[in-house]
DRENNUVEX-724165 format. One record per residue: x, y, z of N, C-alpha, C, O in turn; residue in one letter. Coordinates in steps of 0.1 Angstrom, whole numbers, plus 5000, padded with zeros to 4 digits. Atoms other than C-alpha are relative to their C-alpha. Last residue first. Example, Ala and Ser with C-alpha at 12.3 -4.5 7.8 and 13.67 -1.06 7.14 Angstrom:
# residues 2
499149895000513749895071499250115008499750225009S/500949885000512349555078500950125000501950125007A/
***
This chain:
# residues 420
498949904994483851764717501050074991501850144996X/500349904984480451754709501350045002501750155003X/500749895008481151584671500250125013500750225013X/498749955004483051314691499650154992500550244992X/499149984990479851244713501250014995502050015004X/500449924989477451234684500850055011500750175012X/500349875005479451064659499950125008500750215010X/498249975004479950794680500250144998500750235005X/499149944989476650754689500950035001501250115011X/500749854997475250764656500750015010501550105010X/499549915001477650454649500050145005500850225008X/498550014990476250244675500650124989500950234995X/499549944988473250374663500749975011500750005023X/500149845003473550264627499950105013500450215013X/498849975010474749874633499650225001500450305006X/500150045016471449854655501550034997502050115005X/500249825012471649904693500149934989500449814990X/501049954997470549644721500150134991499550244991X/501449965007471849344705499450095003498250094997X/500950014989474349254735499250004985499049884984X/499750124995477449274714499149965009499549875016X/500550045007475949614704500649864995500649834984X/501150015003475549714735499849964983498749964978X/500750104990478949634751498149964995497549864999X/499550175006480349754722499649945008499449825006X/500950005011478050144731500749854992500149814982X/501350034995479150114763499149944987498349854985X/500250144998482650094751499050035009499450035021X/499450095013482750384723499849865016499249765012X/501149975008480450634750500649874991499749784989X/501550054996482950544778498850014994497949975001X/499650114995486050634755498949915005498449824998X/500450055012484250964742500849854999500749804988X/501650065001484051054778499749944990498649874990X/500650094991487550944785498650024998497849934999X/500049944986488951134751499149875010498549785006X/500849914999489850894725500050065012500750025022X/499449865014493150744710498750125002498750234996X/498849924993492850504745500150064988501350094988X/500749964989489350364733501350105002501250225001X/501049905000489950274700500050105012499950225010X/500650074995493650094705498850155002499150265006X/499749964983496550254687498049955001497249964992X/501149904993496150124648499850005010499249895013X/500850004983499249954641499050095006499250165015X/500649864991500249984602499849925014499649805014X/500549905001502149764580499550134999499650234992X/501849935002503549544599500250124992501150204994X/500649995013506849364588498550054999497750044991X/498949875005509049444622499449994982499950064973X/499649834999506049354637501350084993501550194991X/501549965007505548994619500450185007500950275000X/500049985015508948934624499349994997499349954985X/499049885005509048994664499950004983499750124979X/501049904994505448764668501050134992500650224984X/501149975008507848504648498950125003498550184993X/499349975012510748514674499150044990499150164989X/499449894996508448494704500550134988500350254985X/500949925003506848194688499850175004498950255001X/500449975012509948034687498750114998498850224992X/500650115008510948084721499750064984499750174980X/501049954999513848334730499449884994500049804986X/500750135002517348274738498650035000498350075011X/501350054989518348594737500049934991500149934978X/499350044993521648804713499349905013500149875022X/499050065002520048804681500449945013500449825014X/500450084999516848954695501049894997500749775001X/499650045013518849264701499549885003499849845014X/499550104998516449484720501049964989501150024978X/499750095009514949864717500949835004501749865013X/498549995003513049994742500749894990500549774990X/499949875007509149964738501550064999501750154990X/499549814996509549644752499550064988499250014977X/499349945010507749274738500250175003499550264999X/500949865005506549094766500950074987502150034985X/500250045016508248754775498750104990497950074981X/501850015003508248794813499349984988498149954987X/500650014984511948744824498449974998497849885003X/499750104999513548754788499349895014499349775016X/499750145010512048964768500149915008499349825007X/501749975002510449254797500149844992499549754995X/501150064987513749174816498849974995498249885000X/499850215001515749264786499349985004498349944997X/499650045012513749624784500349854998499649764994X/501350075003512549724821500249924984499449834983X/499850114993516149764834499049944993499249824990X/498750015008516250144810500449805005501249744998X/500550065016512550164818501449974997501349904988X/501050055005512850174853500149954989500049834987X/499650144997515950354857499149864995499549784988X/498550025012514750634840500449845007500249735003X/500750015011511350614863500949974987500649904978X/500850094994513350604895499849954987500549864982X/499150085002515450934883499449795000499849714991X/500050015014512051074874501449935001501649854992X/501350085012510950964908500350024990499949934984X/499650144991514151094929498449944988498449904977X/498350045005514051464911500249854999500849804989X/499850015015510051474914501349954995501549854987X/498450095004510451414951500049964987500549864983X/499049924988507551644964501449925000502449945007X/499350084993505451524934501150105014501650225016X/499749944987503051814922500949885011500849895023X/499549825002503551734884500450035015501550075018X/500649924996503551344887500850105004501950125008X/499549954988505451124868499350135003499250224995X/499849894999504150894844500750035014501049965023X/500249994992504650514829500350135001501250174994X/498550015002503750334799499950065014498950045021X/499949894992501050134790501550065004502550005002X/500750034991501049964753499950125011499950245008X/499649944988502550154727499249935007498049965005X/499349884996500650014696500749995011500649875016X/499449984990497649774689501350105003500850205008X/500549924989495449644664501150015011501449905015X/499950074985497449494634499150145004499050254998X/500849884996497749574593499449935014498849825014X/498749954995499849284581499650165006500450255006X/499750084990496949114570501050025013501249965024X/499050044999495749384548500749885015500749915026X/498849964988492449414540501049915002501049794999X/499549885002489549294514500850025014500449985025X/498850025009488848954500500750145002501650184994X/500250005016485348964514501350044995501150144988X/501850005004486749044548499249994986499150104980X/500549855007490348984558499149944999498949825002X/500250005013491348744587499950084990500550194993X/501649994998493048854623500050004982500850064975X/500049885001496948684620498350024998497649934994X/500349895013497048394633500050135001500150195012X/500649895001498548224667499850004983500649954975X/498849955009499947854682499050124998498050125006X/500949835003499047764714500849994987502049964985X/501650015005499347344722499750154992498750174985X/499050045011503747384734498449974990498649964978X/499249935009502047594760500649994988501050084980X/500749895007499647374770500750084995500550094983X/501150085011501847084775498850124995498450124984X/499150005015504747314794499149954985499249994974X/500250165006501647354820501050024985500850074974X/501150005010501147794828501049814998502249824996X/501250074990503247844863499149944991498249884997X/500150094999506247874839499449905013499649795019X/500649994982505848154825499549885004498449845001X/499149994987507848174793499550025011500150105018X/498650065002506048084761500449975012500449855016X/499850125007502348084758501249994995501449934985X/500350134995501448264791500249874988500049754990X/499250124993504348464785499249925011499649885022X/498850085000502848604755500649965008501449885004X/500650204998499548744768501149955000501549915010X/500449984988500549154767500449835005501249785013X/498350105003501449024725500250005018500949915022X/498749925002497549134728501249915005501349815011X/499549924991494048924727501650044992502150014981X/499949905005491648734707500750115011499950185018X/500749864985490948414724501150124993502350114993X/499249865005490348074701500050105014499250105024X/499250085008489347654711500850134996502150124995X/500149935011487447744742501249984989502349974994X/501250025001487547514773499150104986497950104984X/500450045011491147484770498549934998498349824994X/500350174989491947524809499349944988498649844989X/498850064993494147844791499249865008499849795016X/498950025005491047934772501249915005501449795002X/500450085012488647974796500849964993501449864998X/500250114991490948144823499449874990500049774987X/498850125000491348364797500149915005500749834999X/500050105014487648414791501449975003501749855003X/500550105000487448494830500249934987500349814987X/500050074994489848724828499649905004500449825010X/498650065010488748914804500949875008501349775002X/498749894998485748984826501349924993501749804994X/498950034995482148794817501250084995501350134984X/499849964991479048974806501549915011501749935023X/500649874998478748994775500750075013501350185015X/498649945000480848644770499650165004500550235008X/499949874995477548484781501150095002501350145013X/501249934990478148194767500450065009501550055015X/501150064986481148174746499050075006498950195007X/499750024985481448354712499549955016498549965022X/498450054996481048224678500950045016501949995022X/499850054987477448184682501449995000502049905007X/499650115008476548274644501049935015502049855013X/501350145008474348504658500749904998500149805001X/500950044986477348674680498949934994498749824999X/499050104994479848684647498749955014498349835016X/500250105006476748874626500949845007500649725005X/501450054997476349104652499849864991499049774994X/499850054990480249204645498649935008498849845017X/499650165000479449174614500249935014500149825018X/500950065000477149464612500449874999499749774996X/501050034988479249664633499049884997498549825006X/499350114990482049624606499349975013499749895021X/500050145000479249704583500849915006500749795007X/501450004998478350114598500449764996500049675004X/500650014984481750144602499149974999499149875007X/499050114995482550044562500350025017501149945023X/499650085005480050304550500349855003499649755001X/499350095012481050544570499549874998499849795007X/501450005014478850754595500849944988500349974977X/499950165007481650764619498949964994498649854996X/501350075009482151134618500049864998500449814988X/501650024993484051294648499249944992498149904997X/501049955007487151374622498850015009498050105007X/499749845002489851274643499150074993499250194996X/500349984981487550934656500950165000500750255008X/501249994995486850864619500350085015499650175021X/500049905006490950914608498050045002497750154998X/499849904995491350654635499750164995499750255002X/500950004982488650434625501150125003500650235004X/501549954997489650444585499550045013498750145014X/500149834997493650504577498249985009497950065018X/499249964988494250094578499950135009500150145021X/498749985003491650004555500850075013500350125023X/499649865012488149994549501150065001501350174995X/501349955009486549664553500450084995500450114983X/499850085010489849494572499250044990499750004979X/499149995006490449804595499649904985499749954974X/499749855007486749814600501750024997501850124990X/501050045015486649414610499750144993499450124981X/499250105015490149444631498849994988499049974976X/499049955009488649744652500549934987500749974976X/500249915009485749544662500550144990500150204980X/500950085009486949284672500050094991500750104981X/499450055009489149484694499949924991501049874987X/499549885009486349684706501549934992501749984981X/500649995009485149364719500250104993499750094981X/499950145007487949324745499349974988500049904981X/498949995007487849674754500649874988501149864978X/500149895016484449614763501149994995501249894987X/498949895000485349464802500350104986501150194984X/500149934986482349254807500650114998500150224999X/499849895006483849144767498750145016498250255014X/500849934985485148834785499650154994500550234996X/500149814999485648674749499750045014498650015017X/500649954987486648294746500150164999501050234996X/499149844999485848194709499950055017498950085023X/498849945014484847874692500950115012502150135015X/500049884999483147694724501150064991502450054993X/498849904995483447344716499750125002499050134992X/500249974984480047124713501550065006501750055018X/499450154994480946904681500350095015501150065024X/500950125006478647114655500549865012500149745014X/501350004994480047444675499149884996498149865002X/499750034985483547364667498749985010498549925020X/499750154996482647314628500449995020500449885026X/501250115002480647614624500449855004499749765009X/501050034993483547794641498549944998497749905007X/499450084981485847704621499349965004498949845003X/500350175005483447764585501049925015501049815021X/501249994998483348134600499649855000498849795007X/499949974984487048164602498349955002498149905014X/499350164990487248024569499950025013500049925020X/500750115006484448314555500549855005499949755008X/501150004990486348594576499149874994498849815004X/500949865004489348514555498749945010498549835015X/499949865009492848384562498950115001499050235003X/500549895012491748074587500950124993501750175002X/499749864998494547854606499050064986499350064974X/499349995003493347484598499850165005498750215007X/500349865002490747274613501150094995502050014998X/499549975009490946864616500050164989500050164977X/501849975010488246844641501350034986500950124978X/501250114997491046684668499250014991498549914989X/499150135003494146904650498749905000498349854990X/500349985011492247244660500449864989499949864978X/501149945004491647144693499749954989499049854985X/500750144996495047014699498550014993498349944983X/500150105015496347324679499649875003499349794994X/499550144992494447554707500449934989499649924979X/501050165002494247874690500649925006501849935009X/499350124998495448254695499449895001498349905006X/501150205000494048494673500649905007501249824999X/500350125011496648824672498849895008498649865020X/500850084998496849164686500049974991499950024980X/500949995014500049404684499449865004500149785010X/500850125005501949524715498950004985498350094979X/500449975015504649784722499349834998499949724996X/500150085008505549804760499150044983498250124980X/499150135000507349994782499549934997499849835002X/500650114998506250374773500749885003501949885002X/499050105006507250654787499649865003499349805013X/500050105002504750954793501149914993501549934982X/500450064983504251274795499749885006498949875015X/500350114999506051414761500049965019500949975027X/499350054988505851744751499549884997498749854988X/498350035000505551864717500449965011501649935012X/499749825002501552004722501749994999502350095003X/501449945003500751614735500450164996500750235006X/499749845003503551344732498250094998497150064993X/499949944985502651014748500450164997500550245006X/501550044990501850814715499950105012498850135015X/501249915005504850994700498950025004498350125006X/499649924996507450754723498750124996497950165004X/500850104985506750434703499850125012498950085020X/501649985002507550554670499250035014498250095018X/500249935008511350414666498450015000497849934994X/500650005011511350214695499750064991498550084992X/501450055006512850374723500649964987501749984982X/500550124993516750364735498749974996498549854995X/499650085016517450664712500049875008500549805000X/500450005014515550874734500149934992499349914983X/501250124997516750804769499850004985500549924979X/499250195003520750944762498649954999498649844993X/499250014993519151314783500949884993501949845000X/498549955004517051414757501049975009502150015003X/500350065013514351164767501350064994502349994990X/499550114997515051304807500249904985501049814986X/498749994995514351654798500449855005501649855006X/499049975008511251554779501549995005502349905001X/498250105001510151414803500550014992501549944990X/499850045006506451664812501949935004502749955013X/498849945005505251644845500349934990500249804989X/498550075007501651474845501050105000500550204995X/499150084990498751644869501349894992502049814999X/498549964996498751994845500149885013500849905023X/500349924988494551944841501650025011501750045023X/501049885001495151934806499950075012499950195014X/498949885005498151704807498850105003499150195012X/498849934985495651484830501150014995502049955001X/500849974992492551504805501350015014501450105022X/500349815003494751474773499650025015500650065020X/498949894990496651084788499650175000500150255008X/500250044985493750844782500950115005500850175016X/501149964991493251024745499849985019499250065026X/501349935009496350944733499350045009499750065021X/499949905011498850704754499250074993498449994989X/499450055015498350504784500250124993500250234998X/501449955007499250534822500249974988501249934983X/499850075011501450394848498250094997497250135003X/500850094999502650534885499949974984501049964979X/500150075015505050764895499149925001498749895013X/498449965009505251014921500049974990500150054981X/498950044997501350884930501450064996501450084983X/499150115004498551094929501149975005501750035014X/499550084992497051304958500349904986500249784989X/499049935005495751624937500849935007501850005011X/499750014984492251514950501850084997502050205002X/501149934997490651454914500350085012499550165015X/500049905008493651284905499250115001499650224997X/498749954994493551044932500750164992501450254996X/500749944988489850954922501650065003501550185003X/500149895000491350924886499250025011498350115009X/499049895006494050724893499050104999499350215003X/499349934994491550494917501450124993502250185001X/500349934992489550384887500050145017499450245020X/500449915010492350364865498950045007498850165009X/498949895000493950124886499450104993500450174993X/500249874990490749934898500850075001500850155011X/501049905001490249864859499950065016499350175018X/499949925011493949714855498350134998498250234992X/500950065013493949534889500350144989500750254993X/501150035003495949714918499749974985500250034976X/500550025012499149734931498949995000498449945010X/501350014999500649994957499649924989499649984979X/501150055012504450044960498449955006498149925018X/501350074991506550244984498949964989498250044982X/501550005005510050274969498749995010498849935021X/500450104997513050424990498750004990498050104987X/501450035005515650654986499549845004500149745007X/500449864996518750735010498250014991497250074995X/499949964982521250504994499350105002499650204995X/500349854998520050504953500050005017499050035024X/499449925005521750164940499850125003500750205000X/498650034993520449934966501250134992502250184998X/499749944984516650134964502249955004503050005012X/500349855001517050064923500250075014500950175016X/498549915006518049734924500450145001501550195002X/499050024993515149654946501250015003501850035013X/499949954990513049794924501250005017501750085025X/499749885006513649644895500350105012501450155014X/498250025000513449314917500350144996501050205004X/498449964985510449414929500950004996501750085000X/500249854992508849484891500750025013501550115017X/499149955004510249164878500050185006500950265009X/498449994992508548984901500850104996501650165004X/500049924986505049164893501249935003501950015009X/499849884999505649104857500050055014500650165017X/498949975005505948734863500350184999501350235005X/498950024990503148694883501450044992502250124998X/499250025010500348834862501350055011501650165016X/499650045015497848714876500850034992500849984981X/501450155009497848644910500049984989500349874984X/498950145001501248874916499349914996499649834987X/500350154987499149164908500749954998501349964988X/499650175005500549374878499849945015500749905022X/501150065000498849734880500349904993499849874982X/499850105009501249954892498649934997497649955004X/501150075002501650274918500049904984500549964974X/500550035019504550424928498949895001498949805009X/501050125000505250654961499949944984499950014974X/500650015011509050734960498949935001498949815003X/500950134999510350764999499150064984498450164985X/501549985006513151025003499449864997500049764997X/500550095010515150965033498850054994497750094999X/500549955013515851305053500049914991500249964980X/498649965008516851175084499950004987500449914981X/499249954989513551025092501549984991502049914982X/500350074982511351015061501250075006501850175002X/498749974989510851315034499549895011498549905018X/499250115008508151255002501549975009502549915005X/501450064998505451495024500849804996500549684999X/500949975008508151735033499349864997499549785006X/500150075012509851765062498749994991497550024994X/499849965015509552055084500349894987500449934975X/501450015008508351885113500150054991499250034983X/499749975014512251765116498750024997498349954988X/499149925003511551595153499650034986498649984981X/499849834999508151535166500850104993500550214990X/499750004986508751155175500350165003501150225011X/500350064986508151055140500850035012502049995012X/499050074992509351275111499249955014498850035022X/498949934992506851495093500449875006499549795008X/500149844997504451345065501550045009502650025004X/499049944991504951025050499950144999500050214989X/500349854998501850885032500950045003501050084991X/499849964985502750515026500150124998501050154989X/499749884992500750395000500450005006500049925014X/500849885000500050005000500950135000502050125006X/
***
């Protein structure tokens, strides 16, 4: 948890400041959102980071806090509201980051990017977090969403890696004729079905479409209005488990990984439950293999991905040990890089040499499909503002539900990006 530190216990030094213990240790608060429950590997690698970090900085200290990925974001912005964030803590890129540059609680890093950090990113990866030429934000990971399948599964019913929405379709006709659950979705959490539905409007109308809709405010296109209408067309045709509406991403993984669903549509995030984490069954692991998301009637590029800059991490404007947190934060990401390959099997936002790591195969392969994408279209929700975020995943939760038509999921869109 937090630890508040105000003035010095036992009366003395009340003049310390809020980030000041006894005898003037500074105490870095940071906040995260890797539980050890589930995602154990990133939470080790995070103490150790740390660990290294308090032996190498005599006189500093971390105080960490973790919570879940939706009660981090809920508690960031009650903490934000209050002007009590963390020193450092983790945020995303685009739209999630305007509302706290706007309201001046991120210090910009530039000065630390220019410092030698800069040429350690990923060519790209860094921009996501830029707003008016600053940058408020450094990211530590770069993911792209693929299809991952059971090949036991797919081997038993004799199934093959689809190309086009029409083989994908003839899968799941065959998993559901022999009582398999084609697709685990927890889409409780939207985000999950928003990346459905990114890949079937990338594939309909091309790489430029959704984002250059969501800068424009007009999703009245054409090819939005029918990637919604497939997405209704996947839920008739029952390719996602029961009651995926309302179950949490979490639960479909869970699905999946105890191979109770044959597919699960998620981010490169996942990869070391199907290489290098070795609480996950060597025999399921060596069972995952991945695709690339289909095209649609013969149209979109394959090599055209959902995903981007994952989260990265900030530093708060009114810290009382800004100096000692952005040092923290440098450290951080400069440790966070191998570790991310080799320790937890994530793919950094700092650059690697994949030459020099033992890495699994499917590690290797994920790397030579990204260094041959395309495009990466950054993740709907996080390229928009938070209310036009909560308008885009209410409105996938509803029309994964059936309760809006293809045309007023768009309307809504429209409407609430038009406003702002």
């Amino acid at each position: 948890m937090i630890l508040m530190l105000g003035a010095c216990s036992g009366g003395e030094d009340e003049s310390a400041s809020a980030g000041e213990g006894n005898e003037g240790e500074k105490t870095v608060e940071f906040m995260h959102l890797w539980p050890e429950g589930n995602s154990a590997q990133h939470h080790r690698v995070v103490e150790e980071i740390i660990s290294d970090f308090e032996a190498e900085n005599e006189g500093v200290s971390v105080d960490v806090e973790v919570l879940s990925n939706e009660q981090y974001k809920d508690k960031v912005k009650v903490l934000s509201s209050s002007d009590e964030l963390p020193d450092v803590g983790m945020t995303w890129a685009a739209g999630y980051l305007e509302p706290y540059v706007s309201g001046e609680k991120f210090a910009p890093l530039d000065d630390m990017l220019d410092d030698g950090l800069r040429e350690q990113f990923v060519e790209g990866t860094t921009e996501g977090y830029e707003i008016d030429g600053q940058t408020y934000g450094l990211p530590l990971e770069l993911n792209t969403a693929n299809v991952y399948y059971n090949k036991a599964i797919f081997d038993e019913y004799g199934l093959e890696p689809p190309e086009t929405l029409e083989e994908f379709n003839s899968v799941v006709d065959t998993l559901n004729e022999n009582g398999v659950p084609p697709v685990a979705l927890g889409n409780g959490d939207s985000w999950t079905g928003s990346m459905w539905y990114m890949y079937l409007a990338d594939r309909l109308g091309g790489s430029q479409l959704l984002t250059e809709a969501i800068e424009s405010g007009d999703f009245n296109k054409p090819e939005l209005i029918q990637a919604a209408e497939e997405v209704q067309n996947l839920v008739d045709n029952d390719t996602f488990m029961q009651g995926a509406n309302g179950l949490s991403d979490q639960e479909a993984k869970s699905s999946f990984m105890n191979e109770q669903a044959a597919m699960y549509l998620i981010a490169t995030w996942d990869l070391p439950n199907y290489t290098t984490n070795e609480d996950v069954p060597q025999e399921f692991r060596d069972s995952v293999g991945y695709f690339k998301f289909p095209t649609v009637d013969g149209e979109g590029d394959m090599d055209s991905y959902v995903g981007g800059p994952g989260v990265g991490m900030f530093v708060a404007e009114n810290s009382d040990v800004k100096e000692e947190a952005k040092a923290f934060t440098k450290f951080f990401v400069e440790e966070w890089g191998e570790r991310a390959v080799t320790d937890v099997g994530i793919i950094p936002a700092t650059k690697i040499d994949p030459e020099s790591l033992d890495l699994p195969q499917m590690y290797v392969d994920v790397l030579n499909d990204l260094n041959s994408a395309s495009n990466i279209t950054l993740y709907a929700d996080v390229q928009m503002s938070a209310d036009a975020a909560d308008v885009h995943l209410n409105q996938i939760q509803a029309l994964f539900g059936g309760e809006v038509t293809p045309e007023e999921f768009t309307e809504a869109h429209t409407e609430v990006l038009e406003g702002e």
